[in-house]
N, C-alpha and C positions, 0 to 999 in steps of 0.2 A: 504494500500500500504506500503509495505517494501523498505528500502531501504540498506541492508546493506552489499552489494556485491560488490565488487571494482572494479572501470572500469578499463577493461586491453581489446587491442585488440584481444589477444591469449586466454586467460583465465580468468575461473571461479574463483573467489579467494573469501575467506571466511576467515578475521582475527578475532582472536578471539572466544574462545566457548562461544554462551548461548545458553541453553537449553532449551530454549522456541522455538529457532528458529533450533532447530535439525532436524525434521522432513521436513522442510522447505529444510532444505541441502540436505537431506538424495533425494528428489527429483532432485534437479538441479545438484547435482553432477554423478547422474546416469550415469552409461555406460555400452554398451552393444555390438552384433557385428552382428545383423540380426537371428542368432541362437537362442542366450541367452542374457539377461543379469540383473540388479540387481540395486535395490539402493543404495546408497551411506553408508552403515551401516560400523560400527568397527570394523574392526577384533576381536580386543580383547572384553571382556565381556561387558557391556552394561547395567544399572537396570534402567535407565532412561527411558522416555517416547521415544518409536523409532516407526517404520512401517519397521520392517525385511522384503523384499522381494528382490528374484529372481525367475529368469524366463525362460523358457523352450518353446521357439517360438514354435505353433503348440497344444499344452498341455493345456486342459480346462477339465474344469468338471460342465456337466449339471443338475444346482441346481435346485431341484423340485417346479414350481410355486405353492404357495400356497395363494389364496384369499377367499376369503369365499362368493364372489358375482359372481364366477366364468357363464361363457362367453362361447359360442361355438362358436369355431375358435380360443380360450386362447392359449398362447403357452404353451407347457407341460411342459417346465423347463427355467429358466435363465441361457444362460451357461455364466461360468466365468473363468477365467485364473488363471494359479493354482500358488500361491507359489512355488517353487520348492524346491529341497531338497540342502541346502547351504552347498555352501565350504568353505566358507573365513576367517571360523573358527582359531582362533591365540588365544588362552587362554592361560594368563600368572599370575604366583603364585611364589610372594617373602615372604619368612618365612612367608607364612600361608593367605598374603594379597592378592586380585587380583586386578589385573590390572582395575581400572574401573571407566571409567570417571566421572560418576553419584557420585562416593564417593572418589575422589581425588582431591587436589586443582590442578587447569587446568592451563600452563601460556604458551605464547609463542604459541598458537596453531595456526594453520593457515593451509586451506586445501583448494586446488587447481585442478583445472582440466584443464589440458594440454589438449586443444582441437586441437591443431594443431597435435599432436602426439595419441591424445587419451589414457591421463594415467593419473587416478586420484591420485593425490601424498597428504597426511597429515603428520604434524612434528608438534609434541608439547611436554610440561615438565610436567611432573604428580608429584606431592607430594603425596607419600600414607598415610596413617593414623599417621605410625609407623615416618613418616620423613622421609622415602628414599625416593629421586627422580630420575628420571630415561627421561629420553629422547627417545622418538621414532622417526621415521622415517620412511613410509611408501611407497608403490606404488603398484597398481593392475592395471591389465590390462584384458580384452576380448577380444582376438587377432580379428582381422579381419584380417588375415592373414589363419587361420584356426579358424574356427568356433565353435569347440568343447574344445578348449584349452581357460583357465586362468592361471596366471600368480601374483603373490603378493614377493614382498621383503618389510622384515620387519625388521629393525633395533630397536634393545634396547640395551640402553646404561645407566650404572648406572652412574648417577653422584658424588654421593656419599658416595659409600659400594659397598664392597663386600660380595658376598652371593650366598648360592644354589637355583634354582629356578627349576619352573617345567612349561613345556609347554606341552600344549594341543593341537595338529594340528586333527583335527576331520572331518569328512561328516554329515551332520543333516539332514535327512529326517522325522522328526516328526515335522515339520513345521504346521503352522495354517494358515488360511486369514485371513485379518484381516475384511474382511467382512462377516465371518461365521457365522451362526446362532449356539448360545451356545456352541460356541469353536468347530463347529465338525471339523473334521481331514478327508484329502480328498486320503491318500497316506499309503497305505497297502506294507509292507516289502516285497520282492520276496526272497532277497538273499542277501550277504555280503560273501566279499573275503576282511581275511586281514594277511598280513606277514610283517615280519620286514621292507620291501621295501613300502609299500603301501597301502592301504585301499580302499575300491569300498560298495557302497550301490547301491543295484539293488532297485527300487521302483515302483509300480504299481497305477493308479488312480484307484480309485473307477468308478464305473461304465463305462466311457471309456476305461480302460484297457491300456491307454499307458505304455511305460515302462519308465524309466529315469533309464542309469547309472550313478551315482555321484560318481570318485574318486580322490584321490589326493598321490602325495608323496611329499620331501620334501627334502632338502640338509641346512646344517647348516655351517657358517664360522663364526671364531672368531679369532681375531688378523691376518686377510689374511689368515687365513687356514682353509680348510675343516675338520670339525669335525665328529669323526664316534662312535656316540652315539645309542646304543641298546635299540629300544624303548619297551614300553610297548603295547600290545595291549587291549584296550577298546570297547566291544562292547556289547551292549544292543539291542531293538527292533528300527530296523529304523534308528540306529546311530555308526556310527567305527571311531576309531581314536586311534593317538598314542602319549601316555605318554612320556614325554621327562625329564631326569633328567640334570639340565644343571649346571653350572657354571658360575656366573656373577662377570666379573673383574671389578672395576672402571675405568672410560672410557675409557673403550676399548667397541665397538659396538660387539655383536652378532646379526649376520645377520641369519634372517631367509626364506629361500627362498621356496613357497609351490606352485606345481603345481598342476591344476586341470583340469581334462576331463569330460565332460558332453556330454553325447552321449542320443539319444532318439530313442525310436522304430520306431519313423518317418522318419528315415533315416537309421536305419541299422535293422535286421532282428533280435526278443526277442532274440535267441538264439547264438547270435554270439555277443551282446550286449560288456557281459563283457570283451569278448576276445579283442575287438576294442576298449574298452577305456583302458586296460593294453596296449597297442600297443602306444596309444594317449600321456599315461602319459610316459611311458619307453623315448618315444620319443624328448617328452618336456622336459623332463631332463637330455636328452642327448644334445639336442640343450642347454641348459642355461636359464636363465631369460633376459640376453644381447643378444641372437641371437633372441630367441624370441619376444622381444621386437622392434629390428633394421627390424624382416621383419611384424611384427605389425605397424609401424609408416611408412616404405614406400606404404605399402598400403592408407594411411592415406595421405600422399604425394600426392598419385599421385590422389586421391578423391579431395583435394582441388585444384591441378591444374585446376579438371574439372568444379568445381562448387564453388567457393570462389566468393566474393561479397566485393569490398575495400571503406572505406568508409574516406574521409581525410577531419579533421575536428570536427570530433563527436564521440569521442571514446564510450561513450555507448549506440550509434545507432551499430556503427563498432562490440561492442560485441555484442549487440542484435542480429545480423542478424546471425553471425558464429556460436553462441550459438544454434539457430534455426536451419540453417544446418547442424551444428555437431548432434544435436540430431535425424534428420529425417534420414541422413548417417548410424548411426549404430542400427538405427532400424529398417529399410526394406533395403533390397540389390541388391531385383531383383531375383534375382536367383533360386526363388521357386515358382511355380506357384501357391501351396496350399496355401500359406501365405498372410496376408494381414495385412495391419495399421489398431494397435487400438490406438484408441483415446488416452490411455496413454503409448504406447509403451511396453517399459521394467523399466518404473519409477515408478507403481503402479497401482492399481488391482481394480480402481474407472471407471463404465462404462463396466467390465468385460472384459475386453480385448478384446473386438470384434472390427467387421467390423462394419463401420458407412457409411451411404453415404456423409463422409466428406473425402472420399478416390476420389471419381468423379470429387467432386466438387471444392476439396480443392490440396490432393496432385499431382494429376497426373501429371498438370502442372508444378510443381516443378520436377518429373522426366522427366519430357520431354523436359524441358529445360537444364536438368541436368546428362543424364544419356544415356546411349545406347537406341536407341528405344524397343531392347525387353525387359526392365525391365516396360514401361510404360506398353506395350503391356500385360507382363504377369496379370498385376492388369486386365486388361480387359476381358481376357481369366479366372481368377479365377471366374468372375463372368460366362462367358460361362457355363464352367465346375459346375454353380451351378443353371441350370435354371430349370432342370427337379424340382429341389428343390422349387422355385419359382414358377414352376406352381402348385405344391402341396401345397404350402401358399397361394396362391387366390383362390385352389377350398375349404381349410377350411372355407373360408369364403363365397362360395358359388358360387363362380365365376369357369365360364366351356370355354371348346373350346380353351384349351391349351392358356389362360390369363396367365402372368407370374406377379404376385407382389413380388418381392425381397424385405428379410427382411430390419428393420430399424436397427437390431442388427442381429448380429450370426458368428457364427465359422464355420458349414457348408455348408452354404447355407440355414438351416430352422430358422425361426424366432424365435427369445428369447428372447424378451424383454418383458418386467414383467410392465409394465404400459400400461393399455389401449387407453389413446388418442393417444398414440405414436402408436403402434402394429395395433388398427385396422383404426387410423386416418390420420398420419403424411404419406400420400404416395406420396409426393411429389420425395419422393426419388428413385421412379423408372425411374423419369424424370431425373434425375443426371444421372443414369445409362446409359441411350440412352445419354442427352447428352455427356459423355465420352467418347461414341466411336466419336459423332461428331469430338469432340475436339482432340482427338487422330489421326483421318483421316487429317483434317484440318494441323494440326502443322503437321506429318510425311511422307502424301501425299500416306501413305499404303490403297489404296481404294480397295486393295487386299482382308485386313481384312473382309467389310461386306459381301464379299462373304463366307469365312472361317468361320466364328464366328458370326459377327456383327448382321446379320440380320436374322436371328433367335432372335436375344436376342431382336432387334425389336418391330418383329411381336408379340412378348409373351406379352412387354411393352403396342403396341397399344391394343392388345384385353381388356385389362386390364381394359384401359382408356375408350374403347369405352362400356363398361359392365358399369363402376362403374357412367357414364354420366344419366342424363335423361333427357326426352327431357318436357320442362313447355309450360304449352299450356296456362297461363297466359303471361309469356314471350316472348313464339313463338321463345324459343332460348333451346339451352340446357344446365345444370347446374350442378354443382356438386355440393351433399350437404354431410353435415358431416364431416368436414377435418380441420385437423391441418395443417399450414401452416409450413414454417422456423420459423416463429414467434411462440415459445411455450409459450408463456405469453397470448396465445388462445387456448382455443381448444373446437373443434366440433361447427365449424363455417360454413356456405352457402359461395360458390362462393369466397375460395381464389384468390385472381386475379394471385399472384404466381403460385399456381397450375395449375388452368384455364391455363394460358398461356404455360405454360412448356409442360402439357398434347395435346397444338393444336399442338404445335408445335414439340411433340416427332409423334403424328400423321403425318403431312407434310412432315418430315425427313421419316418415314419409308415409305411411299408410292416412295420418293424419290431413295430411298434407293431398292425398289424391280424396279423398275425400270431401275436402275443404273445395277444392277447384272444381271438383265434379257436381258439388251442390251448386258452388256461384258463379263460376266460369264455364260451362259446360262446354262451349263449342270449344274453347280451348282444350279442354280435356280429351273431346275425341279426337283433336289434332294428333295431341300429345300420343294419345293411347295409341291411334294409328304409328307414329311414326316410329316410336321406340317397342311396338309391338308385346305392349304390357296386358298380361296373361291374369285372372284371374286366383287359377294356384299359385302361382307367385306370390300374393298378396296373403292369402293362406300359410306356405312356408314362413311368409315373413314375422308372420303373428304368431307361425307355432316356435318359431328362434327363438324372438322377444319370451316367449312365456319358457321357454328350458332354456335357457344358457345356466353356464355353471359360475360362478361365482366364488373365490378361493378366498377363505375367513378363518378367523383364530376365533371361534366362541367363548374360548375362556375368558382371552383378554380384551373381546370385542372388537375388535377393527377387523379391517378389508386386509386380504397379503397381496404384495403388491403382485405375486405370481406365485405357483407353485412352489414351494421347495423356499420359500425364503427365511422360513425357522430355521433351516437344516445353517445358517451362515454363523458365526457369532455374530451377536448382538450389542457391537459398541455405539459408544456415541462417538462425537466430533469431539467432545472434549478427551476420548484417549488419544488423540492423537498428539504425533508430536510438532511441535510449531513450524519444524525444518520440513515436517511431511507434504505441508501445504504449497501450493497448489497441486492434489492429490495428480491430476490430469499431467503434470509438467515434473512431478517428483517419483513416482509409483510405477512401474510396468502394466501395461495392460491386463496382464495376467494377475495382477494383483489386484488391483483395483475388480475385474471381474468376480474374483473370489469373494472380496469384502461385502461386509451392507451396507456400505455409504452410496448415498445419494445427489446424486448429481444436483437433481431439480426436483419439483413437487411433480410425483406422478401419482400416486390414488388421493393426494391433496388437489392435482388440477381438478380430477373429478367431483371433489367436494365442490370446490369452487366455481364449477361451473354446473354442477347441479342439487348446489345449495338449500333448494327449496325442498329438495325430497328427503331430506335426514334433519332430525335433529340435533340438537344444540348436545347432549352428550355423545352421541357417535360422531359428529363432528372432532369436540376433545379428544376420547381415546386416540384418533386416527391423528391428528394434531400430536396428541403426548406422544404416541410412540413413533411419529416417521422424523418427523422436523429436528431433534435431538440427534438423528443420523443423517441429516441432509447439512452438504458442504458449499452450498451453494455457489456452484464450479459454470453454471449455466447462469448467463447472465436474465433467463427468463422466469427462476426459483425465486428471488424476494419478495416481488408484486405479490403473487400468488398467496404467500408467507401472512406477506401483513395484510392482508385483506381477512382471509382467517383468523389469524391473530386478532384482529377486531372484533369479529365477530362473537371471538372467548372472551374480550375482555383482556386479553394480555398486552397492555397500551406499552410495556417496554419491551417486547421483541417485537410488536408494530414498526416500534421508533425504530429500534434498531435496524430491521430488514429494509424501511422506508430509505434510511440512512445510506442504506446500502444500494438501492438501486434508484436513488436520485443523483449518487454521487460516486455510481457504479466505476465512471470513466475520469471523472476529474479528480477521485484518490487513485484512479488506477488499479482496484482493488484483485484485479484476479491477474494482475501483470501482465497485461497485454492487449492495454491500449493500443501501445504503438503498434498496431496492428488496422487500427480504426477504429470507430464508438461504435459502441450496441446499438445500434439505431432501431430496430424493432422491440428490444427491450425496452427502451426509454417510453415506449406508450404506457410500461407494466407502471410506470413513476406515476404517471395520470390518474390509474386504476386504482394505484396503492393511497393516492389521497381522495379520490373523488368517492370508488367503491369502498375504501377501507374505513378512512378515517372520517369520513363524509357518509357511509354507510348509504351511499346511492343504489337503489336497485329500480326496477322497472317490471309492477306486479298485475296484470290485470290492465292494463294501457295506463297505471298513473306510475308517478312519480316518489317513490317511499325514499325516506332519509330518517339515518337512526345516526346524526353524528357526535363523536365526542372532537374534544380539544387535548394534543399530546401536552404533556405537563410542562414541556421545554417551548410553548408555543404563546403568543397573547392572543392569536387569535388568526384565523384563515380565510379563505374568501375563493370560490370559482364561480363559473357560469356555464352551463347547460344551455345548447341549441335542443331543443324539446318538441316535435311534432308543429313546427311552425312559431312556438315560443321562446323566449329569452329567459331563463330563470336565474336569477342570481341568489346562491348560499354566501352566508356568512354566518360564521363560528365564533363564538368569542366567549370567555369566560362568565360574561354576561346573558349567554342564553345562544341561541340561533336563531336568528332570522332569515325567511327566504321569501324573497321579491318577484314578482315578471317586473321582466323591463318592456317588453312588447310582447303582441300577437295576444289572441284572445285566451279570455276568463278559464281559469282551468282549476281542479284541487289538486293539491297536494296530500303525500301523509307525511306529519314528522313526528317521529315519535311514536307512532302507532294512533296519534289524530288528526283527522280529515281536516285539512285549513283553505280553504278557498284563497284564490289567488287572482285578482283584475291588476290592470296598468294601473298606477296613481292620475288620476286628471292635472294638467296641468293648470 
């Protein structure tokens, strides 16, 4: 656990370079804008230990799986999200020295992210080799204003000399991952335009053939004026840029202003490509880096209007949580229905950039409490749009009669994940998928969707389940064997009780669910029924599953076993361990950690939690007392989960504590491997952990119930609820709770277990 990020409520702050802890930055300072965006790396040259990436939403490249034990049904490639080709390029040369923190003494540094506006700003003093120092001055932006637009002003300023210098404002598309096998290179030249005004690198991926335009132009001021310097052009394969011969006065700052468009064939046509981002950049520097900017940060405005979380009392809970929303804001937007949340956003290239079903399970919530209902919607609809895909990855595996299994990873809909237990074991995750639409019906009351969408995706889910079941005539029940749970500290176990239970219960829900449509959408239904050729015994089978599955339990001690055979383990907690053991995943062999009981993440706790209403409040506990005491929380998707629970028992200091933990999951660093990228689909679990935990938000019957307490370390909290067309705002405070609409019509509430009517105030 790190701890060396200064609590502020607005902002990321970072005093001081060390370069141990660069990489570290280089994550949590990320910004991006739903399109694109990039790590927190240096404009200027760089030789130190860094993770160069930028990103191009949509743009992956499927890396050839290769094992030597190879499988029928293997997936055929890993895809992964590509570096893209960088603009942020500021290369600076005084009498022969470069600019470069790795070989300059650093003082004065300090780098900040303005999350309320969204603009990463760095200022520090370089000593070069030679004795001059010089002062920078920084800020970049990825407008969320417009999507294809960056934006950088750079200030250098000598302290002490004058001197000729040379700057390099450049496009780089000969980029690497830093995940590639033997440095390959994933990005073939198309083309390059460059004239006094400007520079454009057209780029192609290998094998998927997307396109990217990368260009930039640039304006220079010194002493408040605009300087009109003749540059040089540079260009090689993959890379343009323009040579700047400049003049440095002792302090007086030259400002460097460099605009960038990044346009991709996923939204404009190969061949008008370069034309739209000349138009992009012409544009952007005709608005300025201050126009740009002021309509970059009202969009920013008016996003924390809708979904800001106040916290008085605990300024690095306050930044944990903003930190967590700022970064899920400018990584998904909504607005696309081909796009989905990867695991690490736009902070780095660990996981492949895909889909997880920690989009179901984890964010949607956060948008639907946060967002217009169609941005929830559209995640729902991306999976529609990818079932025919789904039922092509259950018949690799042998499964017929239009089964739908959605992958555990992917960019298109077909499965790519490169580890076995995962790909043909962990399918717990098509039960996330059904439940999603539940959840999404529930909170928005659109019971429109399962006739549209929903029930289809369904019926692909139950056949799925009822294929992959058998039925034990030792038992007299029926069983699933072979499965990875949530819990990946197992795998290729009998009778997940997580699984079990999510698969009766995705069963239950779709018979529900063809029922529902077929009373009040009917002609939809015989669409439906014609196309996917739904049988009548089918629906039969699936009601006689639900009512035998077998269920694995300790009656003595009362709880759920997470799978057969999990007594037969010793039964330590976290606390036998030893402090050096930790991070179990990074210190342990596989083979050990398989043997042990520790727990990665809440697995028959997810099911609690997300079928909370069906058990009470003591088999809740039991299952609480005995799993959480052995869970190491190694998965950054276990604390949400934790303190939401926790709540619910009344246990307000391991609430705090897991709350602590996954608000500030990535800015202590706590499972050593930040610099890898942030959690970004954990970060919704932060929302959940205050909104559903500590807010005790649920959604029963179409209203609105809240049972919240105030953590003891707290004066008091505050969110707001987009709700069925209304604005609700909670607030918590040692003085009681109140909860307001601020717009859309008259509605009840319950808090506390009493009915409270809720109107606008008249003005």
């Amino acid at each position: 656990m790190k701890n060396y990020i200064k609590h502020h409520e607005w902002q990321i702050i970072e005093e001081g370079f060390d370069p141990h802890l660069h990489r570290v930055s280089e994550s949590l300072f990320s910004i991006g804008n739903g399109r694109m965006g990039q790590r927190a790396n240096f404009e200027e040259e760089y030789s130190g230990e860094m993770h160069q990436g930028s990103y191009v939403a949509g743009v992956y490249y499927p890396d050839k799986t290769r094992v030597g034990w190879w499988k029928n049904g293997y997936p055929e490639y890993f895809a992964k999200v590509l570096n893209a080709p960088n603009w942020i390029g500021i290369r600076v040369q005084i009498n022969g020295q470069s600019l470069d923190l790795a070989k300059c003494k650093v003082e004065n540094f300090r780098r900040v992210l303005d999350m309320k506006q969204g603009v990463l700003h760095r200022t520090f003093v370089a000593t070069l080799p030679d004795g001059k120092r010089v002062a920078v001055d920084a800020s970049r932006f990825c407008s969320m204003h417009n999507g294809e637009i960056g934006a950088i002003r750079y200030a250098i300023t000598p302290l002490n000399f004058s001197a000729a210098a040379t700057l390099v404002l450049d496009v780089d598309a000969d980029v690497v991952n830093k995940d590639s096998n033997y440095d390959e290179k994933f990005w073939n030249e198309v083309s390059q335009q460059a004239d006094s005004s400007l520079v454009m690198v057209t780029a192609e991926t290998r094998k998927t053939l997307f396109h990217v335009t990368t260009g930039m132009t640039w304006q220079l001021e010194q002493g408040g004026k605009k300087m009109d310097v003749s540059p040089k052009v540079i260009s090689r394969n993959k890379y343009a840029g323009h040579e700047l011969a400049v003049s440095l006065r002792e302090n007086e700052p030259l400002v460097i202003v460099k605009y960038a468009a990044v346009l991709s064939s996923e939204n404009h046509p190969k061949a008008t490509l370069e034309q739209a981002a000349r138009q992009q950049l012409e544009g952007a520097r005709a608005q300025g880096f201050d126009n740009l900017l002021k309509a970059h940060a009202a969009v920013w405005a008016h996003k924390w209007e809708e979904c800001d979380i106040t916290i008085d009392g605990d300024v690095a809970a306050q930044q944990g949580i903003r930190f967590n929303i700022f970064q899920l804001m400018q990584t998904y937007t909504g607005d696309d229905e081909r796009l989905n949340i990867g695991p690490k956003g736009f902070t780095g290239e660990k996981y492949g950039g895909s889909t997880y079903w920690d989009t179901e399970a984890y964010c949607l919530p956060f948008y639907l409490g946060t967002s217009d209902p169609k941005v929830a919607r559209n995640l729902l609809v991306y999976r529609y749009k990818h079932l025919q895909r789904a039922i092509e990855n259950a018949g690799k595996l042998g499964f017929t009669n239009g089964a739908a299994l959605y992958p555990m990873v992917t960019m298109n809909g077909e499965e790519c994940h490169n580890e076995w237990e995962i790909t043909f074991e962990e399918i717990h995750r098509n039960g996330a998928i059904a439940y999603a639409i539940f959840d999404y019906i529930r909170y928005t009351g659109d019971e429109a969707y399962l006739a549209e969408y929903g029930l289809e995706v369904l019926i692909g889910i139950s056949r799925f389940w009822a294929q992959r079941v058998n039925w034990s005539a030792d038992r007299k029940k029926f069983v699933m064997l072979g499965v990875t749970g949530p819990n990946e500290y197992e795998n290729n176990v009998n009778n997940n009780w997580y699984t079990n239970t999510i698969a009766v219960w995705t069963l239950g829900y779709t018979l529900y669910a063809i029922d529902y449509v077929k009373r009040n959408h009917g002609g939809n239904f015989n669409l439906i029924k014609t196309k996917v050729h739904l049988q009548d015994d089918e629906l039969k089978q699936w009601d006689r599953i639900a009512s035998n599955m077998y269920f694995p339990e300790d009656k003595q001690r009362g709880v759920f076993l997470q799978q057969d055979g999990f007594l037969d383990k010793e039964l330590l907690t976290v606390n036998d361990l030893k402090r050096e053991d930790r991070p179990l995943n990074q210190k342990w062999s596989w083979d050990r950690i398989l043997r042990s009981c520790f727990i990665k993440q809440a697995d028959v706790l997810q099911g609690l939690y997300f079928f909370e209403e069906n058990f009470d409040r003591d088999t809740i506990k039991r299952n609480f007392d005995f799993y959480e005491p052995m869970t190491v929380h190694e998965s950054s998707l276990s604390p949400c989960v934790h303190v939401i629970l926790a709540s619910v028992l009344g246990y307000k200091e391991k609430a705090y504590e897991m709350y602590l933990r996954t608000a500030r999951l990535d800015l202590d660093d706590y499972n050593n491997d930040t610099e890898d990228g942030c959690h970004i689909t954990s970060m919704a679990g932060t929302w959940m952990s205050l909104v559903k935990g500590f807010g005790g938000m649920r959604v029963r019957n179409g209203q609105l119930h809240f049972h919240p307490y105030l953590p003891d370390q707290w004066q008091s909290y505050s969110f707001r609820l987009e709700f069925r067309g209304r604005v609700v705002k909670v607030n918590v405070a040692k003085s009681g709770t109140r909860v307001v609409l601020e717009s859309g019509q008259p509605l009840e509430v319950v808090l506390n277990g009493q009915s409270v009517p809720l109107a606008v105030a008249s003005s």
